[in-house]
Backbone as CSV, one residue per row, in Angstrom:
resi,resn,N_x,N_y,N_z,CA_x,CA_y,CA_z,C_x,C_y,C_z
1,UNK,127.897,99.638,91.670,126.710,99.506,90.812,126.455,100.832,90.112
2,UNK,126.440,100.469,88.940,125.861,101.752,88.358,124.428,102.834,88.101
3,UNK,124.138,103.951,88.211,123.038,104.558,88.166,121.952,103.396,87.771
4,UNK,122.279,103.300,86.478,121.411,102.805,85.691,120.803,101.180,86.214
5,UNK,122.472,100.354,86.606,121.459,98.713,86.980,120.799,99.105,88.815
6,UNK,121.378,100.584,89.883,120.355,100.256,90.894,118.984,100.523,90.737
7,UNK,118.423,101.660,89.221,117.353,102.120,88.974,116.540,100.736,88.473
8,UNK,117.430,100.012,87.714,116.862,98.601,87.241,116.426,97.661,88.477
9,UNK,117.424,97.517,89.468,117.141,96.821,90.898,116.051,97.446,91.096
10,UNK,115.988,98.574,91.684,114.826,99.680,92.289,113.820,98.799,91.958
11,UNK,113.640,98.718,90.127,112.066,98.656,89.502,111.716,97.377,89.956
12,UNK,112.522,96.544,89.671,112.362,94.943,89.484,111.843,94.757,91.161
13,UNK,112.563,95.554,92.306,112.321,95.238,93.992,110.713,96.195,93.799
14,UNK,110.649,96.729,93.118,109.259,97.785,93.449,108.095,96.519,92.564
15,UNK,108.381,95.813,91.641,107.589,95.377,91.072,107.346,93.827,91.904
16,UNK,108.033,93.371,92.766,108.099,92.221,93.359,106.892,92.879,94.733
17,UNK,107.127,93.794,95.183,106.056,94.640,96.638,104.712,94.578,95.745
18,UNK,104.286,94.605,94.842,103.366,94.851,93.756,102.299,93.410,94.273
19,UNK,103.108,92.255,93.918,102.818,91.220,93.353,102.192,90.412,94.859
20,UNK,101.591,89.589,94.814,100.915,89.028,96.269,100.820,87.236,95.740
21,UNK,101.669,87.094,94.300,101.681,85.497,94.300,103.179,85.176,95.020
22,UNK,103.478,85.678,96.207,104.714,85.194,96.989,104.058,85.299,98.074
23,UNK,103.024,85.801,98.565,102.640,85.683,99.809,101.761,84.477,100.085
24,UNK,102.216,83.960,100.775,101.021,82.441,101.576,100.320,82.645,102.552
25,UNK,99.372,82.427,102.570,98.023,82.368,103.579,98.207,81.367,104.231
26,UNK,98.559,81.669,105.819,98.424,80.337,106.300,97.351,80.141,107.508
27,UNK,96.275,81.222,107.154,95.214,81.384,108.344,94.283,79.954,107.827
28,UNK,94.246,79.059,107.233,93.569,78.084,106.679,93.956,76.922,107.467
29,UNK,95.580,77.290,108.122,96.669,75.846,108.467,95.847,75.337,110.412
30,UNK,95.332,74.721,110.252,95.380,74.447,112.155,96.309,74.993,112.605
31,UNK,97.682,74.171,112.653,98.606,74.472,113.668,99.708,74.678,112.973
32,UNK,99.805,76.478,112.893,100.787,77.232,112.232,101.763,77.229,112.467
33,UNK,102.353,76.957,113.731,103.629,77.178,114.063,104.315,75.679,113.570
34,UNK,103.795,74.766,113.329,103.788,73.320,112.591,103.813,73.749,111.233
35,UNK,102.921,74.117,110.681,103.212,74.718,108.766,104.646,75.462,108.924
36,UNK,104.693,76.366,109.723,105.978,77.027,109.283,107.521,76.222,109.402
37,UNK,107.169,75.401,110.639,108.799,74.654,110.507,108.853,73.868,109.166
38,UNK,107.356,73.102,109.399,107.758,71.999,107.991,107.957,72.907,106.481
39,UNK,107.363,73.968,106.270,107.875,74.760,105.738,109.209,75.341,104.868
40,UNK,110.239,75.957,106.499,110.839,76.193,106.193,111.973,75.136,105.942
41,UNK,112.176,73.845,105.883,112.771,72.508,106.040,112.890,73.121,103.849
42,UNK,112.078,73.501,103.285,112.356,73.511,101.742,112.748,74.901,101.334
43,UNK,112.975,75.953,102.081,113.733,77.241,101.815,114.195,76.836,100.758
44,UNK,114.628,77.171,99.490,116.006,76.638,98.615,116.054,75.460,98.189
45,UNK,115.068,74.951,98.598,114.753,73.267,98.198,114.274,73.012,97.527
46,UNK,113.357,73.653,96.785,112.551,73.771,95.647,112.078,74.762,94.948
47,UNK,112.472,74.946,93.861,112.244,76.229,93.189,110.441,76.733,93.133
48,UNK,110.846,77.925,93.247,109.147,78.622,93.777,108.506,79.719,92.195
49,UNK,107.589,79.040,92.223,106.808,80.506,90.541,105.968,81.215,91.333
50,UNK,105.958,82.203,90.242,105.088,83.439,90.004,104.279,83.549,89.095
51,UNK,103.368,83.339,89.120,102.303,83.429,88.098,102.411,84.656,87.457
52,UNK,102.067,86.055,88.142,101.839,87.044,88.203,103.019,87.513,87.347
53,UNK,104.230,87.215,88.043,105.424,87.962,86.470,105.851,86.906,86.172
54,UNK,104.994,85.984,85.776,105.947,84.300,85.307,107.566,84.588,85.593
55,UNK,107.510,84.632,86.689,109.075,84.319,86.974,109.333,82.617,87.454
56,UNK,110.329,82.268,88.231,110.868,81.140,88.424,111.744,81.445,89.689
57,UNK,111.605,81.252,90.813,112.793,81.571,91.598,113.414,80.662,92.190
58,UNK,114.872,80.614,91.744,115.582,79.364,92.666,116.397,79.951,93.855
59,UNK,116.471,80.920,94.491,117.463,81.593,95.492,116.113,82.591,95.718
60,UNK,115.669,82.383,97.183,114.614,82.698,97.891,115.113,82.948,99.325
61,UNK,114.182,83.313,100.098,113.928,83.342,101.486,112.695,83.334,102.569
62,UNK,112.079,82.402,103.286,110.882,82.776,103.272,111.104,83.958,104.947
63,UNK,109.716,84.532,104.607,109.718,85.981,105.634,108.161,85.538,106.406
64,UNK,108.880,85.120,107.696,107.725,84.957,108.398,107.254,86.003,109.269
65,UNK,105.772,86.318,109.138,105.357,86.888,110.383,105.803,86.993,111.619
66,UNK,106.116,88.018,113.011,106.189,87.289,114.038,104.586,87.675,114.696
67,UNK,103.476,88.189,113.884,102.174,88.343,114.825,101.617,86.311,114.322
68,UNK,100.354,86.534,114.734,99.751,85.133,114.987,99.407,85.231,113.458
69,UNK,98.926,86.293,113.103,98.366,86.317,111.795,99.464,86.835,110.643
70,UNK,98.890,86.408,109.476,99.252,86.730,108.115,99.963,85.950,107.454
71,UNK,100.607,86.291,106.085,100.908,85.275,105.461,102.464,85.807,105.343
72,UNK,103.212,83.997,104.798,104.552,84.084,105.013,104.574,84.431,103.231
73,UNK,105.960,85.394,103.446,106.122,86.125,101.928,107.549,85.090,101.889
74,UNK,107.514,85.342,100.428,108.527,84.522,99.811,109.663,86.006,99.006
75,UNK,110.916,86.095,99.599,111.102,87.049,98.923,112.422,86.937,97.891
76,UNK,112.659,86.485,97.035,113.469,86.075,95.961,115.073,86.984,96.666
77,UNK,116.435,86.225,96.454,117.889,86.617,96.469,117.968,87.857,95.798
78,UNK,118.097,89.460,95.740,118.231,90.263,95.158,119.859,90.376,94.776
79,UNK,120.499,89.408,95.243,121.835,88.890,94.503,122.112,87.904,93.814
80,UNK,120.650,87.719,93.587,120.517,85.958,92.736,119.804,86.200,91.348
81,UNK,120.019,87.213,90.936,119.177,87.706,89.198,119.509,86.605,88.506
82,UNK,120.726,85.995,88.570,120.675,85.066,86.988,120.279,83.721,87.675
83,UNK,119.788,83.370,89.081,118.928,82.388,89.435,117.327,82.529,88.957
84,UNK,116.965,83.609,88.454,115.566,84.259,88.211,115.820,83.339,87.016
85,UNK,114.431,83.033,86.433,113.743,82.459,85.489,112.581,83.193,84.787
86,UNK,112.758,83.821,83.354,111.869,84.825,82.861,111.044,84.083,81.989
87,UNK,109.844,84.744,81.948,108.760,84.442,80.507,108.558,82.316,80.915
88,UNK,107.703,82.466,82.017,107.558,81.080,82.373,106.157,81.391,82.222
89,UNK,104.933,80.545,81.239,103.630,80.991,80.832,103.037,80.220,82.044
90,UNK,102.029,80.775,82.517,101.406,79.835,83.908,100.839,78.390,83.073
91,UNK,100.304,78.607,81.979,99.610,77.009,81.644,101.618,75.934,81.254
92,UNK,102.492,76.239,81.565,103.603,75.463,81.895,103.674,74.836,82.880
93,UNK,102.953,75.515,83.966,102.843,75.200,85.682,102.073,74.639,85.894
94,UNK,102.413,73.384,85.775,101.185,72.338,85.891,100.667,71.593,87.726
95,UNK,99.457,70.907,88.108,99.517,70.349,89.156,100.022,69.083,88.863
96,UNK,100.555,68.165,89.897,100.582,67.044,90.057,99.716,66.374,90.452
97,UNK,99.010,66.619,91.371,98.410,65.716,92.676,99.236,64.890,93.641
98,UNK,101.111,65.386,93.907,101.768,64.843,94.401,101.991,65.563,95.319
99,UNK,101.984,65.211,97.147,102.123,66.170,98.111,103.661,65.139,98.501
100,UNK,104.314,66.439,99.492,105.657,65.880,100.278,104.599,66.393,101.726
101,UNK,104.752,65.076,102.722,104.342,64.727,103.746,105.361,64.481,104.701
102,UNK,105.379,65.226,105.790,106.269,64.973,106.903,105.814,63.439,107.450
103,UNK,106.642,62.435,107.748,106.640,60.878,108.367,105.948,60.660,109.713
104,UNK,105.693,61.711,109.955,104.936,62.058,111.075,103.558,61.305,110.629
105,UNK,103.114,62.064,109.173,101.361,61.400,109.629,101.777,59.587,108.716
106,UNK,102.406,59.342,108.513,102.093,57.619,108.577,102.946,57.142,109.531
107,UNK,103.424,57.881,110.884,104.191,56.940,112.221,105.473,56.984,111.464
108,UNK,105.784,57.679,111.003,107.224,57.442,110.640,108.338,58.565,110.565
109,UNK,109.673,58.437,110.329,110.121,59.876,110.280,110.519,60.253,109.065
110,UNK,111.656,61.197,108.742,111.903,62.053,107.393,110.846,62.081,106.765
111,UNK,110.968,62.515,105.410,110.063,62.957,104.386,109.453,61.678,103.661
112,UNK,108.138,61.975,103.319,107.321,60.745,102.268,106.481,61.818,101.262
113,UNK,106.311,60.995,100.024,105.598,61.354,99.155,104.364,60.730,98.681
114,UNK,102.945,61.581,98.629,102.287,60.998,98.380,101.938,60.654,96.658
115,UNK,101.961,59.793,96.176,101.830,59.787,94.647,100.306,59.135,94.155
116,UNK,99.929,59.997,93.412,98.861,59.208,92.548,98.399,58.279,92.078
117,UNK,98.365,57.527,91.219,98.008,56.097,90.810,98.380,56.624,89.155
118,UNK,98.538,55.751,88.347,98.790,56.238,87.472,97.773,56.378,86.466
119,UNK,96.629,56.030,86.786,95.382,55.603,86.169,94.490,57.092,87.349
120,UNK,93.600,57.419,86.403,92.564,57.846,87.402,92.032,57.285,88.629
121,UNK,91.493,55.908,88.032,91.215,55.146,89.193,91.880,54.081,90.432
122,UNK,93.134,54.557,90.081,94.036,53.697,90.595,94.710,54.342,92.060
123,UNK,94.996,53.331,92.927,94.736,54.039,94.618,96.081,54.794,94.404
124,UNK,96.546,55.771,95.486,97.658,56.499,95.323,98.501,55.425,96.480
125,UNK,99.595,55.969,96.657,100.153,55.414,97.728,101.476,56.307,98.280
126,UNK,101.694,56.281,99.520,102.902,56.492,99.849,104.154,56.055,100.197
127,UNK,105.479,56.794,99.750,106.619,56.068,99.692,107.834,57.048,100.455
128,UNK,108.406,56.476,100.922,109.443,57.637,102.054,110.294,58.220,100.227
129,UNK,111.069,59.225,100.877,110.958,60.442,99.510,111.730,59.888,98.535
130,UNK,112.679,59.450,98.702,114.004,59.070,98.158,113.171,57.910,97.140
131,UNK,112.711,56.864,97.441,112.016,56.013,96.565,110.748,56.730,96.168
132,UNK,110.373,57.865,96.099,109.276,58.228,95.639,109.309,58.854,94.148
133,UNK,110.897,59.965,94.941,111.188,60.443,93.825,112.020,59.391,92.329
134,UNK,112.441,58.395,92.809,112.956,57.587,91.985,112.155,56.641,90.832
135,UNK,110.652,56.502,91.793,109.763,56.506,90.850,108.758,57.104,90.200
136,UNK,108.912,58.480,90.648,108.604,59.735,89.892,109.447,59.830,88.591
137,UNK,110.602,60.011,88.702,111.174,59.983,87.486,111.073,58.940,86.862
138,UNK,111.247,58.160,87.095,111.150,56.771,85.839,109.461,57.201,85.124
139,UNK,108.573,57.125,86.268,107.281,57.745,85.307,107.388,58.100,84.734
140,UNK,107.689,59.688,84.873,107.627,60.951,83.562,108.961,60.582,82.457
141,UNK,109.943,59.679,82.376,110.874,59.194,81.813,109.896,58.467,80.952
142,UNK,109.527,57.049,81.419,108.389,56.496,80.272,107.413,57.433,79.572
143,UNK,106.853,58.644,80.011,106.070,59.126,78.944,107.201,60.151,78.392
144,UNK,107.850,60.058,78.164,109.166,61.034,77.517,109.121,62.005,77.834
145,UNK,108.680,62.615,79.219,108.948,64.171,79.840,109.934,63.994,81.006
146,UNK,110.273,65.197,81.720,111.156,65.093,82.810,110.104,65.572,84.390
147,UNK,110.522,65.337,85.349,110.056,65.357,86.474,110.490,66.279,86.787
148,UNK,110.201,67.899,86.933,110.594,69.078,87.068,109.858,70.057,87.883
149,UNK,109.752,69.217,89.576,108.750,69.846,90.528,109.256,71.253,90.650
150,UNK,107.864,71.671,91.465,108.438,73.515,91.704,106.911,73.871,92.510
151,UNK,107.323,74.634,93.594,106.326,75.482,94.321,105.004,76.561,93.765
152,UNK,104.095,76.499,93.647,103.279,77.654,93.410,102.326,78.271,94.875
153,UNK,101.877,79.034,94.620,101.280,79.734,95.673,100.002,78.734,95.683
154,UNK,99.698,78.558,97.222,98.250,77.372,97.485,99.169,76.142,97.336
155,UNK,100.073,76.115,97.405,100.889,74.315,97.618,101.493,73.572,99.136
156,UNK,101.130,74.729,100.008,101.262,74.731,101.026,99.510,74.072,101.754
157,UNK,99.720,73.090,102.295,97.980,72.266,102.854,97.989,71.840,104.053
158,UNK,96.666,71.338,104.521,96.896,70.438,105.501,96.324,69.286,104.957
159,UNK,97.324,68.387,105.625,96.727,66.806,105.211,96.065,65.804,106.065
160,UNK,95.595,64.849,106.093,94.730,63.980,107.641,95.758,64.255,108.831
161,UNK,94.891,64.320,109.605,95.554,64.684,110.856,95.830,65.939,111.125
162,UNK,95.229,66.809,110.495,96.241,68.142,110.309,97.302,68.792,110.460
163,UNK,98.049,68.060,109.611,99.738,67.705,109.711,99.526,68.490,108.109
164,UNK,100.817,69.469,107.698,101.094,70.035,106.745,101.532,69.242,106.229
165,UNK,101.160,69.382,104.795,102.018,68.877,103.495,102.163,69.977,102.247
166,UNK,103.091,69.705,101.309,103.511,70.709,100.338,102.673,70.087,99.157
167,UNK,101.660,70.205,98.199,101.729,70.309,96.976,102.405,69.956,95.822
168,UNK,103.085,69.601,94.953,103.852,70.131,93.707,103.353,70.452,92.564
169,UNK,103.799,71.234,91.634,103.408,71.727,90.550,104.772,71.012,89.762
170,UNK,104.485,71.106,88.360,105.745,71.019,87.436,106.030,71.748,86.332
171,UNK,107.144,71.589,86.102,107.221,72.964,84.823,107.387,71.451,83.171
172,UNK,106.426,71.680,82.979,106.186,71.318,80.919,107.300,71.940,80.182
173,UNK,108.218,71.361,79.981,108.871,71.905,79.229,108.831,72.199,77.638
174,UNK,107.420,71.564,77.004,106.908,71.451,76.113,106.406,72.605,75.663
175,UNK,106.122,73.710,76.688,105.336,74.301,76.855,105.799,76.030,76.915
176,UNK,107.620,75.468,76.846,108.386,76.665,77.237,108.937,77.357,75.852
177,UNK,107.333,78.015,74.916,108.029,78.227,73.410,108.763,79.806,73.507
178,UNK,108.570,80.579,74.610,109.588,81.770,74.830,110.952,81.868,74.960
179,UNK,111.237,80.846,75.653,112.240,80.392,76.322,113.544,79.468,75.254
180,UNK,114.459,79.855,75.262,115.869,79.428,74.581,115.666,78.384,74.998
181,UNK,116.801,77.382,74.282,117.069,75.685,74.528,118.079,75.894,75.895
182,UNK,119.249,77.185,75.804,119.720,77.148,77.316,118.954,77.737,77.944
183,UNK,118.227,78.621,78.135,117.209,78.751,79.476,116.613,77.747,80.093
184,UNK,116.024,76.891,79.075,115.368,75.513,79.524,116.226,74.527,80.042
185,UNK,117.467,74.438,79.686,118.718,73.586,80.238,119.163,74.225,81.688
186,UNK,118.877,75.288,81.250,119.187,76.096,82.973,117.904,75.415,84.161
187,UNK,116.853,76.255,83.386,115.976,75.760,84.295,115.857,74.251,85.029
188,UNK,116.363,73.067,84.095,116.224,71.839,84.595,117.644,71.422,85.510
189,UNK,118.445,72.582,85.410,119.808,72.248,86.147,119.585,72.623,87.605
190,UNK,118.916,73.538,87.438,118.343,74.673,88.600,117.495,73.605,89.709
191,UNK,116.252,73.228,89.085,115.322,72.306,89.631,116.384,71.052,89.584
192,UNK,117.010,70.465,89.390,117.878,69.040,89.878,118.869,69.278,90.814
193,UNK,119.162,70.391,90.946,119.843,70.607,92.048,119.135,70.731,93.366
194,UNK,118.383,71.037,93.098,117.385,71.105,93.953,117.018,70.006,94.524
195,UNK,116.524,69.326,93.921,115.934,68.031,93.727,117.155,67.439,94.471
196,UNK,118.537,67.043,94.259,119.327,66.323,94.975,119.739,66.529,96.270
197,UNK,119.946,68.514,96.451,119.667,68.798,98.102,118.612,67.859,98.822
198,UNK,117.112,68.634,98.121,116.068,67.416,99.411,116.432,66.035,99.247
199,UNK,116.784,65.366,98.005,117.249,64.107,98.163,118.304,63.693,99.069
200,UNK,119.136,64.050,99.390,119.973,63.534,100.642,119.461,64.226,101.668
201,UNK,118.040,65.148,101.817,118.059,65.713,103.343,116.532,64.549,103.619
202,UNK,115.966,64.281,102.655,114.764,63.434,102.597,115.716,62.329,103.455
């Protein structure tokens, strides 16, 4: 490595210690040692943002505490730069109102998703993941967008029972006017890969 790209590493690792949208609070969770397995089950499973340097990270690691307290940091592949995702505007990072629920809280096992209704007023329901996500996409397919989940900080919950569930956010690609036509092709290659890991581990 040369002078110049470890001084570049240096900045980019000094500017990541900076930032506190990778750290998760999980003093909120009942039963932590429960948040963290279900947790770590999506290491690499779903790409994680940064508000703070609109980044995008698909090659992560999460860094758990070993005291009772504090929060688990998320600390991006420092051999994974061209997995990084630059100039991602936070109003791109949208909510869903779609959580991934361990099968645990409806008596069941693997992964389920909880989905919305498609109407405001319309009941949500849950579906084990694999059919959830299948009609996730066809959704955002009929309104002519893509289904392009991704982690933000606070997507980590508890759900009835106080059984953890994950959140999702999505990335608008509508929304990505910084960003090249291949960055954005990256980015959705990035997140579908993704997407097909938990799909055969769902």
């Amino acid at each position: 490595m040369s002078p110049e790209s470890a001084l570049l590493a240096d900045a980019r690792w000094a500017e990541l210690e900076r930032q506190t949208d990778l750290d998760w609070d999980l003093d909120a969770i009942t039963n932590r040692q429960e948040a963290i397995d279900f947790l770590l089950h999506f290491e690499n499973r779903l790409c994680v943002y940064s508000g703070y340097v609109e980044k995008l990270y698909s090659r992560y690691s999460f860094v758990v505490p070993e005291e009772e307290h504090g929060s688990i940091t998320i600390l991006p592949d420092e051999m994974a730069w061209h997995d990084t995702f630059h100039d991602i505007p936070a109003d791109a990072v949208l909510p869903t109102g779609i959580h991934i629920l361990p099968g645990e809280v409806l008596g069941a096992s693997g992964l389920f998703l909880k989905i919305p209704g498609e109407h405001r007023l319309s009941p949500s329901h849950e579906l084990p993941f694999q059919d959830g996500l299948k009609v996730l996409i066809q959704r955002y397919q009929n309104r002519g967008q893509q289904f392009l989940p991704v982690l933000a900080k606070g997507d980590l919950r508890e759900y009835e029972a106080r059984m953890p569930s994950l959140h999702l956010h999505r990335i608008d690609t509508s929304r990505l006017g910084r960003n090249s036509r291949l960055d954005i092709s990256n980015i959705k290659g990035a997140i579908a890969d993704h997407l097909i890991g938990l799909f055969r581990q769902g």
